[in-house]
MIZABA-174203 format. One line per field, with one value per atom (N, C-alpha, C, O, CB): x, y, z; atom name. Coordinates in nm, 2 decimals, m for minus. Glycine has a CB too. Layout:
BEGIN
east <- (X;...)
north <- (Y;...)
up <- (Z;...)
kolba <- (CA;...)
//
This chain:
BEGIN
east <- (0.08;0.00;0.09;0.20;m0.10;0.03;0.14;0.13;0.03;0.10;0.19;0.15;0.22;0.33;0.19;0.16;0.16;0.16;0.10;m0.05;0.27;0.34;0.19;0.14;0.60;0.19;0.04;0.09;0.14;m0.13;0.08;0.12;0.00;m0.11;0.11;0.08;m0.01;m0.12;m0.21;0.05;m0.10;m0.25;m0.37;m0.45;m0.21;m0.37;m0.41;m0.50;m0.62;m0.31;m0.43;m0.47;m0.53;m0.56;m0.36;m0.58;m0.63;m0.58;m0.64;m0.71;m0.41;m0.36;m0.28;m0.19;m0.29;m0.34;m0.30;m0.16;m0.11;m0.34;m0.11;0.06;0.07;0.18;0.20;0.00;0.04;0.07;0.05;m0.08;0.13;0.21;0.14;0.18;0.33;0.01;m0.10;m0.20;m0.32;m0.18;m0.13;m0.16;m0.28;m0.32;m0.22;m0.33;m0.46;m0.46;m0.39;m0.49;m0.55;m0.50;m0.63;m0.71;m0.60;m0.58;m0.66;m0.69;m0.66;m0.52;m0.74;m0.83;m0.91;m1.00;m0.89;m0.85;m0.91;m1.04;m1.04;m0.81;m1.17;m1.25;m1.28;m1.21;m1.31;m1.39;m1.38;m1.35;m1.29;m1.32;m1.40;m1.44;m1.30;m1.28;m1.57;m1.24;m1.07;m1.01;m1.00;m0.99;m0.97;m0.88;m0.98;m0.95;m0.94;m1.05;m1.15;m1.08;m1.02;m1.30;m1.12;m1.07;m0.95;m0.94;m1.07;m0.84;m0.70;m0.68;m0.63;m0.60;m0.73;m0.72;m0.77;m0.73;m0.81;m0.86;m0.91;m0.82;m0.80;m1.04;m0.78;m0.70;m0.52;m0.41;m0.68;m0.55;m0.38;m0.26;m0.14;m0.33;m0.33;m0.20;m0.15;m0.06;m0.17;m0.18;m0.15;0.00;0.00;m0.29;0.09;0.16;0.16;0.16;0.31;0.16;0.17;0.25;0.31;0.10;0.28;0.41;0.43;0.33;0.51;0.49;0.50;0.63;0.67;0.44;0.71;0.82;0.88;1.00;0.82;0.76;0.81;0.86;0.96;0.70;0.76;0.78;0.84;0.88;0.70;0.88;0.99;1.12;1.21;1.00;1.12;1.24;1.25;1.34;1.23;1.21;1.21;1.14;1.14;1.32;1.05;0.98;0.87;0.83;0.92;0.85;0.72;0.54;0.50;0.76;0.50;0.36;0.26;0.24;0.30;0.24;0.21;0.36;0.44;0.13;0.41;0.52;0.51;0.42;0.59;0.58;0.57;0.60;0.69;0.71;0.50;0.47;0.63;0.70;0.31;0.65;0.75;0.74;0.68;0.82;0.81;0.84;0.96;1.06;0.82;0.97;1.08;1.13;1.05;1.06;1.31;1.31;1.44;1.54;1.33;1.43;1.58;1.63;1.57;1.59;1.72;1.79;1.71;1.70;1.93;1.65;1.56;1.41;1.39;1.60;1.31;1.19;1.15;1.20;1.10;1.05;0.97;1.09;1.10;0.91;1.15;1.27;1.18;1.12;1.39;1.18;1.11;1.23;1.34;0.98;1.16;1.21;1.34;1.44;1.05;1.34;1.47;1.54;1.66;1.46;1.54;1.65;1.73;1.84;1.63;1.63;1.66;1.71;1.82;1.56;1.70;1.80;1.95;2.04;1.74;1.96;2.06;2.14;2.26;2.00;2.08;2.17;2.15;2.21;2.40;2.05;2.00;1.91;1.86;1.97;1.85;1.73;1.73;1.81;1.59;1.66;1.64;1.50;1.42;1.71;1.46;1.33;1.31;1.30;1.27;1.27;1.32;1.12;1.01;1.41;1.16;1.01;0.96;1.06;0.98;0.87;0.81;0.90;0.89;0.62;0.98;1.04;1.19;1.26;0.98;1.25;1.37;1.47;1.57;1.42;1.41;1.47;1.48;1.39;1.39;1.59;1.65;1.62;1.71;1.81;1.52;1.50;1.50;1.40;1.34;1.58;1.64;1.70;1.70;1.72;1.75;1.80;1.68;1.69;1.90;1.58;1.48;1.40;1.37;1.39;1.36;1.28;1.39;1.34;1.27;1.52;1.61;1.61;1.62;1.86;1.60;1.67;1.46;1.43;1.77;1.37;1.26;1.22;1.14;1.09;1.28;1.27;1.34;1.30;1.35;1.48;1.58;1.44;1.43;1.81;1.39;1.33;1.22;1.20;1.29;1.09;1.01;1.09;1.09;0.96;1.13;1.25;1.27;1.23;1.42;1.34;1.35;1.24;1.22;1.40;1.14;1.00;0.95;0.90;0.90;0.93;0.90;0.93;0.86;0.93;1.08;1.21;1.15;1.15;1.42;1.11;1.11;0.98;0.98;1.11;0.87;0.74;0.71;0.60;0.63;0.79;0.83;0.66;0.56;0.88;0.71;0.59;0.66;0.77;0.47;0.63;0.65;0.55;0.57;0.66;0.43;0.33;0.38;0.48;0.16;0.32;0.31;0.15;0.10;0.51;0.13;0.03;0.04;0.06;m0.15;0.02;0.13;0.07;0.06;0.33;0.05;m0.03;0.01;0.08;m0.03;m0.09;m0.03;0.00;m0.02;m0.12;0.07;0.13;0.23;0.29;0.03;0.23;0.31;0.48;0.52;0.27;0.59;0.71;0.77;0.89;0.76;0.71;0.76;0.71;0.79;0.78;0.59;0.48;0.39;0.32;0.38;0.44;0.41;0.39;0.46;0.51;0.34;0.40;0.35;0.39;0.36;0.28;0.22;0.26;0.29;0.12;0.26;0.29;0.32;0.29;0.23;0.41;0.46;0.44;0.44;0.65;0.44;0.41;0.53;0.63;0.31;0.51;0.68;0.76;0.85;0.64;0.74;0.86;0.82;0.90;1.02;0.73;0.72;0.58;0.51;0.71;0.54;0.46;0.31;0.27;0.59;0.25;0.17;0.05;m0.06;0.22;0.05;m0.01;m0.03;m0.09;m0.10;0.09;0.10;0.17;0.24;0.24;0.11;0.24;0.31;0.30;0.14;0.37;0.44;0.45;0.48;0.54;0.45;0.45;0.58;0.69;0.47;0.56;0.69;0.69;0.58;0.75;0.79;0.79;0.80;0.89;0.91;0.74;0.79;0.96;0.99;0.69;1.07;1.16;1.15;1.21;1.24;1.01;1.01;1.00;1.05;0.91;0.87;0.84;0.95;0.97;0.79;1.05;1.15;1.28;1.36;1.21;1.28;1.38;1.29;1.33;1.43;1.20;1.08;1.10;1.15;0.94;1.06;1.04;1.21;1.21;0.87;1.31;1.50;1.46;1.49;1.70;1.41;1.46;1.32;1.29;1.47;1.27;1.20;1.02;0.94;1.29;1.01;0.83;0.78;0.81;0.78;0.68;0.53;0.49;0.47;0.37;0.48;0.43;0.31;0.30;0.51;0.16;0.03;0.01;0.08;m0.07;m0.10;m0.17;m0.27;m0.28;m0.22;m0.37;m0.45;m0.58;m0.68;m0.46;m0.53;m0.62;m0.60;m0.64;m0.54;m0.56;m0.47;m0.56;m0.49;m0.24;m0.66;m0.65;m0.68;m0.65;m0.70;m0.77;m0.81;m0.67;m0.66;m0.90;m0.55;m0.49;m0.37;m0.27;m0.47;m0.41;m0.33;m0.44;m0.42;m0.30;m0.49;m0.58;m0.55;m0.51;m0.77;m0.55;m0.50;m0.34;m0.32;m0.53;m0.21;m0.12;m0.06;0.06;m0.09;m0.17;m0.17;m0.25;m0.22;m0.22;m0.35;m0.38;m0.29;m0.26;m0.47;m0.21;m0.09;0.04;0.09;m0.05;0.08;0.10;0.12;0.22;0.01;0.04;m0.05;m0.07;m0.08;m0.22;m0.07;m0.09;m0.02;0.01;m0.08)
north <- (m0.12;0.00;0.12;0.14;0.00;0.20;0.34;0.43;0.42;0.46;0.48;0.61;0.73;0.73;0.58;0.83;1.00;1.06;1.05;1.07;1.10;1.21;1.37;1.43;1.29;1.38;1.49;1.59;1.56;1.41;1.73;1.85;1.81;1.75;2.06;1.86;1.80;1.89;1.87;1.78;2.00;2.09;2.09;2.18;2.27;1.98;1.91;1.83;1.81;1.85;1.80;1.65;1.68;1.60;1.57;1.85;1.89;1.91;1.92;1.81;1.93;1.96;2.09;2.11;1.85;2.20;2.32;2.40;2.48;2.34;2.34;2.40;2.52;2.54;2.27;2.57;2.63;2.77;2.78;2.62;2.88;3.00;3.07;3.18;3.09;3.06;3.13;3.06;3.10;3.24;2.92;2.83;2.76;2.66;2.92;2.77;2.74;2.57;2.48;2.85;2.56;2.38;2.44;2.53;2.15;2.35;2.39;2.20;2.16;2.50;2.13;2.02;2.03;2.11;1.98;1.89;1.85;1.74;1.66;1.80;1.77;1.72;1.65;1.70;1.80;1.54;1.48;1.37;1.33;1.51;1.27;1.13;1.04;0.95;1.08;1.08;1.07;1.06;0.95;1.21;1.19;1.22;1.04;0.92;1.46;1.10;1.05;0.89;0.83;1.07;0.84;0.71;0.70;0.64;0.67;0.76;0.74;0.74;0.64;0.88;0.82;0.84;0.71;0.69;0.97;0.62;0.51;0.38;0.28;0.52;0.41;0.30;0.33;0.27;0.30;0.39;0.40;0.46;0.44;0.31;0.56;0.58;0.67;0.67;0.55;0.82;0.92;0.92;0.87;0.98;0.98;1.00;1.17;1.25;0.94;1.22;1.33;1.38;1.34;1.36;1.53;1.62;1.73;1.76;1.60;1.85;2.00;1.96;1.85;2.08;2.02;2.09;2.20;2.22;2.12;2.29;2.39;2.38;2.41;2.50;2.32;2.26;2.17;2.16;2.22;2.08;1.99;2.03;1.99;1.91;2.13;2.24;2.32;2.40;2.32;2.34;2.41;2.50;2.55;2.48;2.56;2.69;2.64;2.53;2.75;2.74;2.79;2.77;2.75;3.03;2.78;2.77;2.88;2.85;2.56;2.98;3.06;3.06;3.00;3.20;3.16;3.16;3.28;3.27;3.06;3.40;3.52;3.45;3.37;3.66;3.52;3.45;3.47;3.57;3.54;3.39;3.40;3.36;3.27;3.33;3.43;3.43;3.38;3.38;3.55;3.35;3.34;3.47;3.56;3.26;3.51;3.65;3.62;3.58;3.76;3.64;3.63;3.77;3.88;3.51;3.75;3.87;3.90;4.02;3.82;3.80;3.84;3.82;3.73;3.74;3.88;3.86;3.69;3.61;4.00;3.67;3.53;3.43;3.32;3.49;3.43;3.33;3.24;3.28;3.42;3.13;3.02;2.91;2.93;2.92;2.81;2.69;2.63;2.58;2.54;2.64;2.60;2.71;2.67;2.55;2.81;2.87;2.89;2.93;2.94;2.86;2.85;2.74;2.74;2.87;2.64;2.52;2.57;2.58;2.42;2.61;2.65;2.78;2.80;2.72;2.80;2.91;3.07;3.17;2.87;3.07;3.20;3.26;3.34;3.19;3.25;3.31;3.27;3.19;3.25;3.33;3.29;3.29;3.34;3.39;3.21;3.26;3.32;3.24;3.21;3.43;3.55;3.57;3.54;3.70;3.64;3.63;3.76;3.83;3.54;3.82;3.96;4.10;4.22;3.96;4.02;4.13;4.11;4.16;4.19;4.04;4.04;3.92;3.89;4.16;3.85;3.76;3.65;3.67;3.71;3.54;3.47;3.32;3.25;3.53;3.28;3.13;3.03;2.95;3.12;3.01;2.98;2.83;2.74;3.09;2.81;2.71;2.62;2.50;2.76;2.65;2.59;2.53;2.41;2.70;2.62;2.59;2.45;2.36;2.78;2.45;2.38;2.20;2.09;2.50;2.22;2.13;2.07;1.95;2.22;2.15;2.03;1.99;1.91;2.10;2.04;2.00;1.81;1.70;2.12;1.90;1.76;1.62;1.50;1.83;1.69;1.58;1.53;1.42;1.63;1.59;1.59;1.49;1.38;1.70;1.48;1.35;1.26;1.14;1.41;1.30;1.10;1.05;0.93;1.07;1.13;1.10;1.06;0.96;1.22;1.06;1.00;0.93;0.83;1.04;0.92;0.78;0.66;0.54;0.83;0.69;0.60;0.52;0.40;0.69;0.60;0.54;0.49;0.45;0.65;0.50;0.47;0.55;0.51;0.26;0.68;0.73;0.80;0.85;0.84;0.82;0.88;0.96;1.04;0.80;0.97;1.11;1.17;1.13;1.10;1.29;1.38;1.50;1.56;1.47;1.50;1.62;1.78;1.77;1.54;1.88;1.95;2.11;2.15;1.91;2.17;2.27;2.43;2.53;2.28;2.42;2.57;2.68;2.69;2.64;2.78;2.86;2.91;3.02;2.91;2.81;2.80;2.80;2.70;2.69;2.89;2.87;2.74;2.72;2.95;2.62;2.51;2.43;2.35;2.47;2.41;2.31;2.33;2.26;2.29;2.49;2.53;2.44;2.35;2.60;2.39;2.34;2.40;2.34;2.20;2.52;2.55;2.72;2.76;2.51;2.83;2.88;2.94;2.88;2.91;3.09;3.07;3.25;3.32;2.98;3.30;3.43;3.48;3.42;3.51;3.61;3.68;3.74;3.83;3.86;3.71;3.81;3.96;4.05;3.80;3.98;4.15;4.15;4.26;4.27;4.02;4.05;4.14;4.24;4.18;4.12;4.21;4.11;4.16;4.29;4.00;3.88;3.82;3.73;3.89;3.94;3.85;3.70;3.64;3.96;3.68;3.53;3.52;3.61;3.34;3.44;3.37;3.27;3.20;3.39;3.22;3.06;3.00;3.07;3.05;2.88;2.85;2.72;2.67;3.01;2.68;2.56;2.62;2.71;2.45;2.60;2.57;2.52;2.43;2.47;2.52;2.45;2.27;2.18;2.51;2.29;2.13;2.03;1.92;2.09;2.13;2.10;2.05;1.93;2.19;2.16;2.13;2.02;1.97;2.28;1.99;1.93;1.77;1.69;1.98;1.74;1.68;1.64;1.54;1.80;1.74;1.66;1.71;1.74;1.75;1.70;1.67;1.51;1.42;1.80;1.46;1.33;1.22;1.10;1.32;1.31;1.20;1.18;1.11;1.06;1.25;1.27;1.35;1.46;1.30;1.28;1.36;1.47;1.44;1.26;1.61;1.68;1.70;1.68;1.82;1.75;1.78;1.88;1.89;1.68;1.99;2.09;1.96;1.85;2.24;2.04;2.01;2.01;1.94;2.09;2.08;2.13;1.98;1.96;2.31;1.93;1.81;1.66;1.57;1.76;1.61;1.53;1.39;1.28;1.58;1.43;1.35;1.29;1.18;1.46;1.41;1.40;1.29;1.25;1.54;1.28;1.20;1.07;0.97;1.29;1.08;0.93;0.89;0.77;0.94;0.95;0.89;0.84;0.72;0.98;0.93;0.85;0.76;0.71;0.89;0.73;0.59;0.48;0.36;0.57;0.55;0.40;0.34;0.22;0.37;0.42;0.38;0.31;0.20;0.54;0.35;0.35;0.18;0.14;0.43;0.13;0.02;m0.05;m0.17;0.07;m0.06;m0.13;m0.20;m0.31;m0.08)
up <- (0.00;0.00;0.00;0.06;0.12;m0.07;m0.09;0.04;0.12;m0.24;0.05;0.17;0.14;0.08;0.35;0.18;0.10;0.27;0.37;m0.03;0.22;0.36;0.34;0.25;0.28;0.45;0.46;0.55;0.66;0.54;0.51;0.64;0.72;0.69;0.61;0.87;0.97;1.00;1.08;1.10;0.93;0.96;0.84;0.83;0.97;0.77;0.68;0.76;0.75;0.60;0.85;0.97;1.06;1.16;1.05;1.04;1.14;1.31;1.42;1.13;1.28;1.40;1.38;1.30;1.45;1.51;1.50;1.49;1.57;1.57;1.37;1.40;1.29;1.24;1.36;1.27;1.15;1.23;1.35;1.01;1.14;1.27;1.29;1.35;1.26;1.25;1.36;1.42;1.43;1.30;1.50;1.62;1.51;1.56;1.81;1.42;1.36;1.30;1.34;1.23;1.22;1.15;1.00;0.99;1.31;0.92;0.77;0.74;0.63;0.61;0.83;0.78;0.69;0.66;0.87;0.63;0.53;0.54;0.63;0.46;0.43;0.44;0.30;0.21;0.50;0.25;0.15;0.16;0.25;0.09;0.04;0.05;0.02;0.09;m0.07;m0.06;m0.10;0.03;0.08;m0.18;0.10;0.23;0.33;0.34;0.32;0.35;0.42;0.43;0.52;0.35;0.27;0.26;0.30;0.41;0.14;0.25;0.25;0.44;0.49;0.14;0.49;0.65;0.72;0.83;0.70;0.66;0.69;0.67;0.73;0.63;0.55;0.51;0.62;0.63;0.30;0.66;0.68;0.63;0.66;0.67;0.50;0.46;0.46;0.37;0.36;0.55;0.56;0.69;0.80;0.59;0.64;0.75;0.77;0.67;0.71;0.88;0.91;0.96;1.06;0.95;0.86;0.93;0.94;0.88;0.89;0.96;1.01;0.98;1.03;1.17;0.90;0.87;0.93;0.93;0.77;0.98;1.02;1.20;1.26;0.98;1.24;1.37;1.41;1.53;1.42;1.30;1.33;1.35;1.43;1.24;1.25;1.22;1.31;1.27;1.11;1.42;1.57;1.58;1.70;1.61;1.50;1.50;1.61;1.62;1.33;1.67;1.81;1.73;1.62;1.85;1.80;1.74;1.89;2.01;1.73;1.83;1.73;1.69;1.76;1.78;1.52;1.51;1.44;1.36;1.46;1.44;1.35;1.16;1.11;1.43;1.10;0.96;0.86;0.87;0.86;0.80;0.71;0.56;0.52;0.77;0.50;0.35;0.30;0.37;0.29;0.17;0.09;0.07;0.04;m0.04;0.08;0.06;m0.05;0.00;0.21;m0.18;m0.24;m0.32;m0.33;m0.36;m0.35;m0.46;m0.57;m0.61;m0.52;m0.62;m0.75;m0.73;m0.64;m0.89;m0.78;m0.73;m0.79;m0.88;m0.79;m0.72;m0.74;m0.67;m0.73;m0.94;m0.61;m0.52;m0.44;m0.34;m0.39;m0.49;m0.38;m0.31;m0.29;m0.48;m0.30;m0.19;m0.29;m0.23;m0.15;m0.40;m0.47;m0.46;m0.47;m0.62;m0.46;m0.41;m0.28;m0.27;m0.44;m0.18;m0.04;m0.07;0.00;0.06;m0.12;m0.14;m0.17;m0.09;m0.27;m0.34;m0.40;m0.26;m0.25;m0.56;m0.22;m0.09;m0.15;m0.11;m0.09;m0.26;m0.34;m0.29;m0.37;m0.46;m0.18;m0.10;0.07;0.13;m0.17;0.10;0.25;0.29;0.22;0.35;0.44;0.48;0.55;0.64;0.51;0.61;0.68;0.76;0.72;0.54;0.86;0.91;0.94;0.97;1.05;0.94;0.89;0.97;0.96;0.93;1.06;1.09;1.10;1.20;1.21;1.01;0.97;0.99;0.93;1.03;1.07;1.14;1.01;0.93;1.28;0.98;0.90;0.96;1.02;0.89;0.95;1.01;0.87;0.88;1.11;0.77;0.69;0.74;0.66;0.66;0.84;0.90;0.95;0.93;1.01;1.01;1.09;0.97;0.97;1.19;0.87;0.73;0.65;0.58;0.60;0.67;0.54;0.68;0.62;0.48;0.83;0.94;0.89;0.86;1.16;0.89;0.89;0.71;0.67;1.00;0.65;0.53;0.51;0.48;0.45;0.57;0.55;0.68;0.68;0.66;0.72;0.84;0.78;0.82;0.99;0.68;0.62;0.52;0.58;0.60;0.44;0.33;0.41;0.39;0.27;0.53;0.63;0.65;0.67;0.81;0.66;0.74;0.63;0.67;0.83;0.50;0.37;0.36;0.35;0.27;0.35;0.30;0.39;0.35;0.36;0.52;0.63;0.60;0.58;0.78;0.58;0.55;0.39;0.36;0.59;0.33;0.19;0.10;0.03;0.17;0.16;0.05;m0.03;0.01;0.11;m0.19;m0.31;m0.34;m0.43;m0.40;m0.25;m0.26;m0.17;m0.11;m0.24;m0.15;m0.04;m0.10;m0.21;m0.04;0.00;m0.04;0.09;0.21;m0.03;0.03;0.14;0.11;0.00;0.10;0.21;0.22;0.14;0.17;0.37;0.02;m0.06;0.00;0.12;m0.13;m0.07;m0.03;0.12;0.14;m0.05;0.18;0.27;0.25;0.19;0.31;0.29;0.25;0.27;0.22;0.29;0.35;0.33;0.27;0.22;0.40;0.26;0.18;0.03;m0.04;0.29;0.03;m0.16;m0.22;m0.17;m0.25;m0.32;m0.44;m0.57;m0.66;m0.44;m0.60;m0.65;m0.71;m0.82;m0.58;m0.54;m0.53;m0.36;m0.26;m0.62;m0.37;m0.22;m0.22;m0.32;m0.18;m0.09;m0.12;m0.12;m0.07;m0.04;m0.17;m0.29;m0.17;m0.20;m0.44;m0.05;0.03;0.04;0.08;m0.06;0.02;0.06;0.15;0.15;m0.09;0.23;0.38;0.28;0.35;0.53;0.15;0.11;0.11;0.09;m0.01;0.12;0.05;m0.10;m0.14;0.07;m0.17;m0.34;m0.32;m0.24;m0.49;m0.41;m0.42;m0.58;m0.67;m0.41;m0.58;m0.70;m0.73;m0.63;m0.72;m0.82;m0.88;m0.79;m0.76;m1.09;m0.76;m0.71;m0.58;m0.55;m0.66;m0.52;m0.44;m0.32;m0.31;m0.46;m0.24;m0.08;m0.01;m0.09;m0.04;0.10;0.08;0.07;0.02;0.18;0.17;0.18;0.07;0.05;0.27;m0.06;m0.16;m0.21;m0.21;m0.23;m0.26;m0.36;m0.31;m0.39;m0.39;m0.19;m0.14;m0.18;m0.26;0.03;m0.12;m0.15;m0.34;m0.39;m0.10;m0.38;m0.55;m0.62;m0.74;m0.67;m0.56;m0.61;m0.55;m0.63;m0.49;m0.46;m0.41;m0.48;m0.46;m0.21;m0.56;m0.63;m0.60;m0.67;m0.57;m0.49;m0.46;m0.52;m0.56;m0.34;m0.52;m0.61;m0.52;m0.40;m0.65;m0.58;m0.45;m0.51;m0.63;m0.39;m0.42;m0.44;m0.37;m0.27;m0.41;m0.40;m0.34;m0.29;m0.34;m0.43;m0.14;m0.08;m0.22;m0.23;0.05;m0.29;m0.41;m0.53;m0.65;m0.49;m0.47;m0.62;m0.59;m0.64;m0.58;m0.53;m0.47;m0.52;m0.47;m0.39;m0.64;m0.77;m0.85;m0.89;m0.88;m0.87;m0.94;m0.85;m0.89;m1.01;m0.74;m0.63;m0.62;m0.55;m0.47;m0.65;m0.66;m0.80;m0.80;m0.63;m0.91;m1.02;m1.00;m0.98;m1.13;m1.00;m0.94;m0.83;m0.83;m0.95;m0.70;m0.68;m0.75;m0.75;m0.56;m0.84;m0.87;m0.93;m0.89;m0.95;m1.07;m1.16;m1.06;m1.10;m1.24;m0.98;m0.89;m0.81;m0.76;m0.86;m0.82;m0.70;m0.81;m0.77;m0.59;m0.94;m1.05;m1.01;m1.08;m1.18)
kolba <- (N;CA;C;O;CB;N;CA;C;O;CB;N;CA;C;O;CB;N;CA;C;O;CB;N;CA;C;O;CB;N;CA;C;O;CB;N;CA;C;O;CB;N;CA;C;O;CB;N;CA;C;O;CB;N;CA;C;O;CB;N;CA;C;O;CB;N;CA;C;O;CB;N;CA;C;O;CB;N;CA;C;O;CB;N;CA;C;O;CB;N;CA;C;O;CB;N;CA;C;O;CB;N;CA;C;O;CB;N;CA;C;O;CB;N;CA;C;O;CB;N;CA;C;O;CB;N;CA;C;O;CB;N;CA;C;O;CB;N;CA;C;O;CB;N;CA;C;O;CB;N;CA;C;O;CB;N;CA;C;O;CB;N;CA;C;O;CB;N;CA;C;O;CB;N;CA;C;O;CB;N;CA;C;O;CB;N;CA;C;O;CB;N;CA;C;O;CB;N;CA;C;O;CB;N;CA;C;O;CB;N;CA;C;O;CB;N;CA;C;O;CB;N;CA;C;O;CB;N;CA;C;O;CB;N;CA;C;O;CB;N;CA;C;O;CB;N;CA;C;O;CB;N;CA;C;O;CB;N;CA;C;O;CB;N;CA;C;O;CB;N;CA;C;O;CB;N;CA;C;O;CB;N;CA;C;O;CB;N;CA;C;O;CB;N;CA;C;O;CB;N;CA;C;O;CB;N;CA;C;O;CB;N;CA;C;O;CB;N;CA;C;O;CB;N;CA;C;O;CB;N;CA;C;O;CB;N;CA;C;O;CB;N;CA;C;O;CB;N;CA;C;O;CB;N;CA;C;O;CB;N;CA;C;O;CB;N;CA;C;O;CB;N;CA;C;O;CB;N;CA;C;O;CB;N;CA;C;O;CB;N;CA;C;O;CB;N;CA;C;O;CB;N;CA;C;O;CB;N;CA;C;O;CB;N;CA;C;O;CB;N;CA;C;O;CB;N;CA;C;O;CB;N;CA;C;O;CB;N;CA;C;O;CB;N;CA;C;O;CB;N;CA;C;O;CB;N;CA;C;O;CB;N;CA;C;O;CB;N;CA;C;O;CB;N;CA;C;O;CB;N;CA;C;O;CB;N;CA;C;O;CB;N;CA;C;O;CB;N;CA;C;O;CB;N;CA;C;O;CB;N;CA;C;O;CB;N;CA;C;O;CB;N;CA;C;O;CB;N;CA;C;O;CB;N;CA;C;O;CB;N;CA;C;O;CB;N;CA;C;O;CB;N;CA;C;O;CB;N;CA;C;O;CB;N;CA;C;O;CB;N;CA;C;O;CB;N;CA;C;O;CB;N;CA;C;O;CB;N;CA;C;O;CB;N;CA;C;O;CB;N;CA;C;O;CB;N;CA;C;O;CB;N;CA;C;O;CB;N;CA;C;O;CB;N;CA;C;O;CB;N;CA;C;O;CB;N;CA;C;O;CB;N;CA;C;O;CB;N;CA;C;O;CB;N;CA;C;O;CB;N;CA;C;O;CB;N;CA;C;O;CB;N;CA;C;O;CB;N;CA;C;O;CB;N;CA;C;O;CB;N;CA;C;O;CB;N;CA;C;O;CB;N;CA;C;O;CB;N;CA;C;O;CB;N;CA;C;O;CB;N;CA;C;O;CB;N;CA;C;O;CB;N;CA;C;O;CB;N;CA;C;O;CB;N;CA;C;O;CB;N;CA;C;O;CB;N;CA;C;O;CB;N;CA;C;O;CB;N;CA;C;O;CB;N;CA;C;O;CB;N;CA;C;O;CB;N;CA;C;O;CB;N;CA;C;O;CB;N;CA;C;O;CB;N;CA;C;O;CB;N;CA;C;O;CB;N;CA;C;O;CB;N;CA;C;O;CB;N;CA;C;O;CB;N;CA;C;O;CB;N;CA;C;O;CB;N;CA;C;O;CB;N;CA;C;O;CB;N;CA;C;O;CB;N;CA;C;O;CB;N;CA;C;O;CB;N;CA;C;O;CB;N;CA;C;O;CB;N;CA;C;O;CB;N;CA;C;O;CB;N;CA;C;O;CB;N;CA;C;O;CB;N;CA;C;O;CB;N;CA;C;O;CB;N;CA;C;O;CB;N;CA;C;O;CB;N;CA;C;O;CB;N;CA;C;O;CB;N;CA;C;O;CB;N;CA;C;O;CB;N;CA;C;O;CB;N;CA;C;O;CB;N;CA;C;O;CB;N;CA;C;O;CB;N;CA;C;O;CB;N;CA;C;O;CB;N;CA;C;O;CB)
//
């Protein structure tokens, strides 16, 4: 049976950095939660950050800098008032990949716009609420090692690649 690494505020547990949770609801989730195959995780919390946590962005040299560049060492994550927690975002990323590797999931489904769990898009570093197309760090570290990443928004398109999948 496959299993798909899930942010834990997906799971309905309050970590996200304003103490909150964005549970998911639906006959898919529902199933998959029944069968066993959800593993749940916070990147950001794993990665040491506090809950509540002051909000943070991707901040790089060129505009639209997401989670592959905080990889490449070409951006940082910086939190609305300057602070560089770049280390805490890259230490639960790397832990989010064991926590995959370990449960041998090749999905992941993982919360938009978030600077760790993007996959879609991530907001642009200027604290306005635009975003930009682009990965989260966990995302991108996540799909260099080979996982499928999904928005909470994807979920059909994650039931079609397990079935292929499980074939």
């Amino acid at each position: 049976m496959e299993r798909i690494l899930v942010s834990s505020c997906l799971m309905g547990r309050p970590v996200r950095y304003d103490g909150a949770a964005k549970p998911m609801n639906g006959e898919l989730f529902a199933r998959w939660r029944g069968e066993g195959r959800l593993v749940h995780f916070c990147p950001e919390v794993s990665g040491g950050l506090p809950i509540p946590r002051p909000p943070a962005e991707i901040v790089g040299s060129s505009p639209g800098a997401d989670g592959t560049a905080v990889l490449d060492g070409t951006a940082q994550v910086r939190t609305d008032t300057g602070d560089d927690v770049t280390e805490a975002f890259m230490r639960g990323a790397r832990l989010a990949l064991e926590t995959a590797q370990r449960a041998g999931a090749r999905i992941a489904i993982l919360k938009e716009g978030s600077p760790s769990c993007g996959s879609r898009r991530v907001y642009d570093g200027t604290f306005t609420g635009a975003s930009v197309a682009g990965d989260g760090v966990t995302t991108a570290l996540l799909e260099r090692a080979g996982i499928h990443v999904f928005s909470e928004d994807d979920l059909d398109a994650v039931d079609a690649l397990l079935n292929k999948l499980e074939k």
